[in-house]
C-alpha positions as CSV (number, residue, x, y, z in Angstrom):
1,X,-38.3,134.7,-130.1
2,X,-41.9,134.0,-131.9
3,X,-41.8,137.7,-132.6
4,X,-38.6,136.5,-134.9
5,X,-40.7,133.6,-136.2
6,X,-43.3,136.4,-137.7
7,X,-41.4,138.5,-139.3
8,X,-40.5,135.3,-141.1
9,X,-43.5,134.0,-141.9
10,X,-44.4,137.8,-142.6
11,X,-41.7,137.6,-145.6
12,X,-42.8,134.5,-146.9
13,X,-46.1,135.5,-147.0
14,X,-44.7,138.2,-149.4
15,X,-43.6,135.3,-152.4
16,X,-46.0,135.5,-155.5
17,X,-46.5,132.4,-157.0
18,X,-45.5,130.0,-154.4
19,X,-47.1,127.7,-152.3
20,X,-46.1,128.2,-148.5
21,X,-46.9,125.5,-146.1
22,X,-45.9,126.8,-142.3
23,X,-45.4,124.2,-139.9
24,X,-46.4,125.8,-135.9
25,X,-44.9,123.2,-133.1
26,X,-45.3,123.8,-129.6
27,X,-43.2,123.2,-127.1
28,X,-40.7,120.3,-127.6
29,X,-40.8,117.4,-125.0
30,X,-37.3,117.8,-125.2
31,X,-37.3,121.1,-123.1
32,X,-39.0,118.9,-120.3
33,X,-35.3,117.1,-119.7
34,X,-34.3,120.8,-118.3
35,X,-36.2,119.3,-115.5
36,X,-33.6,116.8,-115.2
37,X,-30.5,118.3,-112.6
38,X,-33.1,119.4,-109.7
39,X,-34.9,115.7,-110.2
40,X,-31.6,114.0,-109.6
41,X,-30.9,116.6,-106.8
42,X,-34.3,118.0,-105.1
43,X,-36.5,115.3,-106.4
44,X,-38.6,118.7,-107.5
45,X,-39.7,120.1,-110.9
46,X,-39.7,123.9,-110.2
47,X,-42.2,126.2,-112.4
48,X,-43.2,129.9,-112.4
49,X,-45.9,128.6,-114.4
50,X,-48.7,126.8,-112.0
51,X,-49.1,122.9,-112.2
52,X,-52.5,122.4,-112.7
53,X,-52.3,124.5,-115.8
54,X,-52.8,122.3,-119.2
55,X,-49.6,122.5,-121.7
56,X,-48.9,121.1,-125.3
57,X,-45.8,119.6,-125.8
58,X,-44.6,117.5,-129.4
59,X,-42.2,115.0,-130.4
60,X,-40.1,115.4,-133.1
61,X,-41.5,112.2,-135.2
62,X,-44.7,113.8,-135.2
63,X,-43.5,117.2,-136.5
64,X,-41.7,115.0,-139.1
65,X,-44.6,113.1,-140.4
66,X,-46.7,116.4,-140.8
67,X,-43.9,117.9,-142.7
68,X,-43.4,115.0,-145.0
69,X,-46.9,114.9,-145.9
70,X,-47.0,118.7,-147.1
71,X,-44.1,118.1,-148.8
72,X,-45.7,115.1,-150.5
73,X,-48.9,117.3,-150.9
74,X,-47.9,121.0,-150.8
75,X,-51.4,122.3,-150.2
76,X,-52.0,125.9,-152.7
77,X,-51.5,129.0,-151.2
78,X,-50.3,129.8,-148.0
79,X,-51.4,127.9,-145.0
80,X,-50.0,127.2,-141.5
81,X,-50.2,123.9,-139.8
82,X,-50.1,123.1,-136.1
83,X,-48.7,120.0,-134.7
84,X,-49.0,118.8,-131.2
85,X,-48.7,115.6,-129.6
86,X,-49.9,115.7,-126.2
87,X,-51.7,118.1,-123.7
88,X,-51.1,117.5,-120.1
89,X,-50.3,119.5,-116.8
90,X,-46.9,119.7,-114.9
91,X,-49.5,117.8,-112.6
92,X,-49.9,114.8,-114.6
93,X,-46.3,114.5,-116.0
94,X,-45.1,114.6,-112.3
95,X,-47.9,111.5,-111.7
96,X,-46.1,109.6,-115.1
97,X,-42.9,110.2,-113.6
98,X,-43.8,109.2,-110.6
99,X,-44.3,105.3,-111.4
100,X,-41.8,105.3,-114.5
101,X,-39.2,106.8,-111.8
102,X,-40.2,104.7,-109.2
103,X,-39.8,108.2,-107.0
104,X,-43.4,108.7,-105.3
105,X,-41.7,112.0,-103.6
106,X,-41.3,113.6,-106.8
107,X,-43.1,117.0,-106.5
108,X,-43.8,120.2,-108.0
109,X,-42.7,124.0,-106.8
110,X,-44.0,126.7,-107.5
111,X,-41.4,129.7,-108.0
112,X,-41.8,133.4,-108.8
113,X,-40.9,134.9,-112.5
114,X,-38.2,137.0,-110.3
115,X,-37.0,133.6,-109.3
116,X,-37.0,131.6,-112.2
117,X,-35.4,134.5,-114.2
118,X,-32.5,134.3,-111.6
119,X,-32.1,130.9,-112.1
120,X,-31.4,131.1,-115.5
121,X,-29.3,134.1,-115.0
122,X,-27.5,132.0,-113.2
123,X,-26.9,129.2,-114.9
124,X,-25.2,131.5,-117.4
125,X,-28.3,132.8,-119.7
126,X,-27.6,136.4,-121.0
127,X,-30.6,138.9,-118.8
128,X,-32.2,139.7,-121.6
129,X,-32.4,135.9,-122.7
130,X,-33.8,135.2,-119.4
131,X,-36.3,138.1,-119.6
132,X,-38.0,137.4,-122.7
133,X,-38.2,133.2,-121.5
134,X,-40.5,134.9,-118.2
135,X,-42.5,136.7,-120.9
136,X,-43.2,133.5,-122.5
137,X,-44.1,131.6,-119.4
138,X,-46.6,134.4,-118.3
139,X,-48.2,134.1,-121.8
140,X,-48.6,130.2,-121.2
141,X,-50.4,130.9,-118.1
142,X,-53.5,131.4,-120.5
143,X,-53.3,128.5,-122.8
144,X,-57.0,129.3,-123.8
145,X,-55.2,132.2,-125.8
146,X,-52.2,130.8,-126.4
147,X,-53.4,127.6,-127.9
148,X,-56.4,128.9,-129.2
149,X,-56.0,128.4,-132.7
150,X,-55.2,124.7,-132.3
151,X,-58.8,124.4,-132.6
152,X,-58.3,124.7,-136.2
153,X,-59.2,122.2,-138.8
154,X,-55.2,122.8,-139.4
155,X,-54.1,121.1,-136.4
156,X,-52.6,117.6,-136.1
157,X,-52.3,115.9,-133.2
158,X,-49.7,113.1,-133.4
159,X,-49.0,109.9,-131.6
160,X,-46.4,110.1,-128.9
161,X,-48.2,110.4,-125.9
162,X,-47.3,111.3,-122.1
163,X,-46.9,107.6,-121.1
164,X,-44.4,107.0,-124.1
165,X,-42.5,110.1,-123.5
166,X,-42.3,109.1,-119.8
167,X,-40.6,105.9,-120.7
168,X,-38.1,108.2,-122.6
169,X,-37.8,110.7,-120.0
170,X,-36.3,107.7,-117.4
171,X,-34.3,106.3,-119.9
172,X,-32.5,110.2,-120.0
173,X,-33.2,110.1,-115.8
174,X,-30.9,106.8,-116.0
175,X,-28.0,108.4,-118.5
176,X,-28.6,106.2,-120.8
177,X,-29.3,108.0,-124.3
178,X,-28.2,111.6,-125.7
179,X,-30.9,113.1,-124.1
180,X,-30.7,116.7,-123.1
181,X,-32.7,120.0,-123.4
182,X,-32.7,122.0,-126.6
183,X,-33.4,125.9,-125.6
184,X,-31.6,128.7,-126.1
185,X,-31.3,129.2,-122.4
186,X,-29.4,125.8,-122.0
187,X,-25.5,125.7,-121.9
């Protein structure tokens, strides 16, 4: 899937004469709300990728306010801009959720790649879908190599922080809100 998002950029990078700002989210809090069925059922967030380790996650509002200000102020060349809002373990979003929940049992567990690729499998993603997702995963196991060029002078970090997206997150817990996961691996 990035591989697809390369080969793009790749092309663009091609254009004579234009200016190309590229825009690098990571991962949506959106995707966290996949979380949501074995919460309501297990009162578990199960991960092939461990708890403790630190992950990037965005909200949409702050992806839209670094895109509006390129388009305002379309920088020369080609450049790539990386937007995040929040870095925090599985760890410490099980902790927010926790109090905004009001579910002190909520805990993490720990699956295998074998596992969570069944899962998916199962709930009706395509094998080789489900194959390339566990790729992903075992690259965010190293998110000193993964993130490493959000060190960059390129990189905005935006506003919406774990707490806020917590509130959000039990607002979708309580059905209220069109809230729902946004990957390619959801139905």
């Amino acid at each position: 899937m990035l591989y697809a998002y390369h080969l793009i950029e790749d092309q663009q990078r091609e254009l004579n004469g234009v200016n190309v700002a590229f825009v690098r989210p990571v991962g949506f809090y959106s995707n966290l709300y996949a979380n949501l069925p074995t919460i309501k059922a297990d009162h578990a967030i199960y991960s092939n990728i461990p708890a403790t380790v630190i992950r990037r996650w965005v909200a949409p509002q702050d992806i839209a306010a670094v895109v509006l200000n390129l388009l305002q102020h379309v920088p020369a060349g080609k450049s790539v801009h990386y937007v995040y809002s929040d870095a925090f373990s599985a760890d410490q979003f099980i902790e927010a959720l926790q109090k905004t929940l009001s579910m002190p049992d909520l805990h993490f567990v720990s699956i295998t790649d074998n596992q969570a690729e069944q899962a998916m499998v199962a709930n009706g993603a395509p094998k080789e879908l489900a194959e390339l997702f566990t790729q992903m995963s075992k690259l965010e196991r190293t998110p000193e190599k993964l993130y490493a060029d959000l060190t960059s002078d390129q990189t905005t970090i935006g506003k919406v922080k774990l707490a806020e997206f917590a509130k959000t997150f039990a607002t979708a817990y309580q059905n209220q809100g069109d809230h729902h996961s946004h990957t390619l691996i959801d139905r």
